[in-house]
C-alpha positions in Angstrom: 10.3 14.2 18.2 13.4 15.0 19.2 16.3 17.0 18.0 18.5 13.8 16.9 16.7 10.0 17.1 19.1 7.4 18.6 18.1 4.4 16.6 20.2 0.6 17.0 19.6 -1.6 13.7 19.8 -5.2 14.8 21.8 -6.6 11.2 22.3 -10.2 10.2 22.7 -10.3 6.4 19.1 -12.2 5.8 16.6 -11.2 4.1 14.4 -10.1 6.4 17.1 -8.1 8.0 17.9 -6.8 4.3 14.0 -5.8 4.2 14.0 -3.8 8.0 17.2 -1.6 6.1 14.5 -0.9 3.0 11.9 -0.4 5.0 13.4 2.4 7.1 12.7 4.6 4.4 8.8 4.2 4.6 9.6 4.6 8.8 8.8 8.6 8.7 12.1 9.1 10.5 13.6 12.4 10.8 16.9 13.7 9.0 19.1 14.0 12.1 19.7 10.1 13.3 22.1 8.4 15.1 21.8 5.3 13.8 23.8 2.0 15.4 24.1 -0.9 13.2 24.8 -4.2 15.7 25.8 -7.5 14.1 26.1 -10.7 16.4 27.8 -13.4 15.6 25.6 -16.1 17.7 27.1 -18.3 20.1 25.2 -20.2 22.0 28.0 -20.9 25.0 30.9 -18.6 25.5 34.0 -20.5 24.2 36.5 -21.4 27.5 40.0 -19.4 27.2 41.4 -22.7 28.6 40.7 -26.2 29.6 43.0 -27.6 32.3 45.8 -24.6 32.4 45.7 -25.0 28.7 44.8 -22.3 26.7 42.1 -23.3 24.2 42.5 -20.5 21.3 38.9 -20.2 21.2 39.6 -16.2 21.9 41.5 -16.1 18.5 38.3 -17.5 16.8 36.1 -15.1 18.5 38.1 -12.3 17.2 37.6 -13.8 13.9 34.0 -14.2 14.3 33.8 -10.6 15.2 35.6 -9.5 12.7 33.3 -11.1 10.1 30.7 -9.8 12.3 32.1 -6.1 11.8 32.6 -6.6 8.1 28.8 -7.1 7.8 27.6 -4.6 10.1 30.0 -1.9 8.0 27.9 -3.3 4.8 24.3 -2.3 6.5 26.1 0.9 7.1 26.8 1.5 3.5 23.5 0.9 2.5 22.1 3.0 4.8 24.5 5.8 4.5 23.0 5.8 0.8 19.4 5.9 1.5 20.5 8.5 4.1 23.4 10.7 3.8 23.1 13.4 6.5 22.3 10.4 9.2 25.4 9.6 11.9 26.1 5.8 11.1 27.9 3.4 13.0 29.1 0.2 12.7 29.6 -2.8 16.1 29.2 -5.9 16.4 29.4 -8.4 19.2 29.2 -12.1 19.7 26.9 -13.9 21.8 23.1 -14.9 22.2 21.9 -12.6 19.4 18.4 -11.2 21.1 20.4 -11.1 24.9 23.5 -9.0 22.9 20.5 -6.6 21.0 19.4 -6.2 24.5 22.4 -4.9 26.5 23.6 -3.0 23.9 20.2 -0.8 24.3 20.6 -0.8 27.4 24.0 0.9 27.2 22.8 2.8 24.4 19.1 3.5 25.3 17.5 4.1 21.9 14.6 5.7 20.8 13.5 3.0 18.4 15.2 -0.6 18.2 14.6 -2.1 14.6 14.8 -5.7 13.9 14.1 -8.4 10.8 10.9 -10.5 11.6 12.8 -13.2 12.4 16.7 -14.2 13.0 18.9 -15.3 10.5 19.6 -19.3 11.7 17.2 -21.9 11.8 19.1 -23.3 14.4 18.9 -20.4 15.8 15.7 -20.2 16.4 14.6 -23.7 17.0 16.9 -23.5 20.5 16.4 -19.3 21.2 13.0 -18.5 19.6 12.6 -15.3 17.2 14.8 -12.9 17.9 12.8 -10.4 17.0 10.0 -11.7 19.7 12.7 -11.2 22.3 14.2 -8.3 22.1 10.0 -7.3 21.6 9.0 -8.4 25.1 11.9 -7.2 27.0 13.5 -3.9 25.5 12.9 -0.5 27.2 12.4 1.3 23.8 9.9 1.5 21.1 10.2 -1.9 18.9 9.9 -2.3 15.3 9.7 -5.8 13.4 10.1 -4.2 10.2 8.6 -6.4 7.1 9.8 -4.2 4.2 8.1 -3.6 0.8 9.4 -2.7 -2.7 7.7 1.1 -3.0 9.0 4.4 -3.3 10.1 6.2 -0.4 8.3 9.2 -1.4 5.0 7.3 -2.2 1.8 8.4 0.2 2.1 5.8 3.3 -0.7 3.6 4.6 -0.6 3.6 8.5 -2.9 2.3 10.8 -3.0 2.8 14.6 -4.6 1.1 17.2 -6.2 3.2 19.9 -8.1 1.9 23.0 -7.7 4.7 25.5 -5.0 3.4 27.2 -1.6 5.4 27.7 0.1 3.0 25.2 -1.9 3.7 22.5 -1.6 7.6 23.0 1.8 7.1 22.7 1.7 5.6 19.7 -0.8 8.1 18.1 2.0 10.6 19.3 5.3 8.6 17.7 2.9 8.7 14.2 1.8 12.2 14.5 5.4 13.2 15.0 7.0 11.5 12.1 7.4 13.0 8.5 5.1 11.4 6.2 5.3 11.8 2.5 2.2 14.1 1.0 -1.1 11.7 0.7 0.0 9.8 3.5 -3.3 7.8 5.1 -4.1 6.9 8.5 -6.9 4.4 9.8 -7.7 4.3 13.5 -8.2 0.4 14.5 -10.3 -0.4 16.9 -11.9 -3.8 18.5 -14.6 -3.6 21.1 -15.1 -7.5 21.9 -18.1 -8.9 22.8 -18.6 -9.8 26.3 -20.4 -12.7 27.1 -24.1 -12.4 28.7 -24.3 -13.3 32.7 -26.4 -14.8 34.7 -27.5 -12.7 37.7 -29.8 -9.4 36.8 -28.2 -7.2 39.2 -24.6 -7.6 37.8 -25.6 -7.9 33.7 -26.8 -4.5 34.7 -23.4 -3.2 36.6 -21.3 -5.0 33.5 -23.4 -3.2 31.0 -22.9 0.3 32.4 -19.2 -0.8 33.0 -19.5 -1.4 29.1 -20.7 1.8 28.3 -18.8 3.9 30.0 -15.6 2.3 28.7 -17.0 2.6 25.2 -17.4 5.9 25.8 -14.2 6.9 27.5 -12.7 4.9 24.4 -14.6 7.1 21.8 -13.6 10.0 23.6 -9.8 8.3 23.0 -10.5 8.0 19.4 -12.0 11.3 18.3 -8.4 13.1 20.1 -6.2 11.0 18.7 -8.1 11.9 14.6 -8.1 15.7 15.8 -3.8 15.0 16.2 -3.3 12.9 12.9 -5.0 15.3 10.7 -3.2 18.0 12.4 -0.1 15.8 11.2 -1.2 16.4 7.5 -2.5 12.8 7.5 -6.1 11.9 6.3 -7.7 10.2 8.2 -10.5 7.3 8.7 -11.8 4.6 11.2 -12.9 1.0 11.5 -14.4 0.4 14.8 -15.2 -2.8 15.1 -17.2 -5.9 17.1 -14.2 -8.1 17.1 -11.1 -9.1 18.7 -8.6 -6.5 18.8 -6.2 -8.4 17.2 -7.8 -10.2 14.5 -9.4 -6.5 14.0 -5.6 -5.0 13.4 -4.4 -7.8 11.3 -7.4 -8.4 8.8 -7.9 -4.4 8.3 -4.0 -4.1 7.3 -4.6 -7.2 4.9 -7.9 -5.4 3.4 -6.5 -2.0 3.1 -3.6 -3.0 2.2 -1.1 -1.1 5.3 2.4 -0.6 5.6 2.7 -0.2 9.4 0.8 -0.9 12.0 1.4 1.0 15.4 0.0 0.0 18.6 0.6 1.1 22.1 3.0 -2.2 24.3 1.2 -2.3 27.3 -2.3 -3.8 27.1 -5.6 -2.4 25.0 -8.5 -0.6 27.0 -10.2 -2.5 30.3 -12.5 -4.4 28.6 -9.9 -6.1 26.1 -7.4 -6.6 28.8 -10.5 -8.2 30.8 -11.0 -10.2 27.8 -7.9 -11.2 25.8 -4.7 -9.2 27.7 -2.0 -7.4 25.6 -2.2 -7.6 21.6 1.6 -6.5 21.1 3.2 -10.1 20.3 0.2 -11.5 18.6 0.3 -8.6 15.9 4.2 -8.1 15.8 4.2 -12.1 15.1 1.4 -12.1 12.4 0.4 -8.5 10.8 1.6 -9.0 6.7 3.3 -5.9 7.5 5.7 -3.8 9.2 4.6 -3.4 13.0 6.1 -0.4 15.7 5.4 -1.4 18.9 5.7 2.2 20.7 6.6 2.6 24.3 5.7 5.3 26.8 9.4 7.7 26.8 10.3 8.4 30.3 
């Protein structure tokens, strides 16, 4: 990790934006952050200056909207300040398409972790611009997490699972976990899916697809036993369910059973045989894991 994390907090007043501030402190973070709290106040079309030669004084409304924006960003910052006092909080806001504004502001920024509510504040909103939080998901440079929060302590061991398929993605995200601070007792559970291929006709290539098979399986367990040899050298304890199953049902039901508070998983596809099968898991867990999901990204 390093030295001081650059994190921007996407803020909106709801609930679920509420719950991604609680939830930060079940994230494992470290205690030097810059932290940018961004508040949009969405609009849809930019407002003309003027119509005709005649000014409109739509700009004195954006100000206004902005302003109010500000006010609430400033708020978030309060409450994080609190939960974190030796963390460098800021406070901007913007107006525009909420996701698109989350967006370029990381690109200006470039973050180490973008966090976002599961879903945007408007249901307006989201009827004409889709989940913000699935945006800014698919198209940010940075790790990503839709943060689903819980009411524990922030010292209380941590349930994490981690999805690992051999693929650079997921040894990223075994990295991001095994670099965090996790409170003593912390737990994590190594998630995998091997899905099962269907049987084909000709002799000669159900032969070639079954060694294919194996040797994947094999370079996947190699995959698996590194990455619990670097989260018990974490201080985490450590288990696995390795599974016959789609890799996404597989992450989803085991955080329901045992009961997880994150799940992180690799963003670019799972190992050859689930991409050959099902393609990337990212968006189908961020959009339905019952909890908290980081979505971890390869740093440059």
């Amino acid at each position: 990790m390093k030295d001081k994390m650059k994190i921007l907090v996407a803020y909106d007043e709801s609930e679920c934006a509420d719950a991604a501030l609680a939830d930060l402190k079940r994230a494992g973070l470290p205690g030097k952050v810059e932290a940018h709290v961004l508040s949009v106040h969405a609009e849809w079309m930019p407002a003309p200056t003027s119509m005709g030669m005649v000014e409109t004084g739509f700009a004195k409304y954006v100000h206004e909207w902005e302003t109010g924006a500000l006010a609430m960003a400033r708020r978030a910052r309060t409450v994080l300040k609190s939960s974190f006092p030796d963390w460098e909080i800021h406070a901007e806001a913007a107006t525009g398409s909420p996701g698109g504004v989350v967006l370029y502001r990381a690109e200006e920024l470039k973050p180490d972790l973008i966090v976002v509510g599961s879903h945007g504040r408007s249901a307006i909103g989201r009827l004409f611009l889709g989940s913000v939080s699935q945006k800014v998901l698919h198209a940010a440079h940075a790790t990503v997490r839709i943060a689903r929060g819980r009411a524990e302590e922030s010292e209380a061991p941590i349930r994490l699972i981690v999805g690992v398929d051999g693929s650079k993605g997921a040894e990223a995200a075994v990295n991001a976990v095994a670099e965090r601070h996790w409170p003593k007792g912390s737990e994590a559970r190594i998630v995998n899916g091997f899905p099962v291929i269907p049987a084909i006709g000709a002799e000669y290539a159900a032969a070639a697809l079954a060694e294919w098979i194996a040797d994947e399986k094999a370079r996947i367990a190699g995959a698996i036993e590194k990455a619990v040899g670097k989260l018990k050298g974490a201080g985490l304890t450590v288990s696995k369910a390795i599974k016959e199953a789609d890799a996404r049902h597989s992450l989803i039901e085991e955080a329901e059973v045992w009961k997880a508070d994150t799940i992180f998983i690799g963003a670019r596809g799972m190992s050859a045989i689930e991409r050959f099968m099902l393609g990337s898991v990212s968006s189908f867990v961020a959009g339905h894991a019952p909890c908290s999901v980081e979505v971890v990204r390869e740093q440059e």
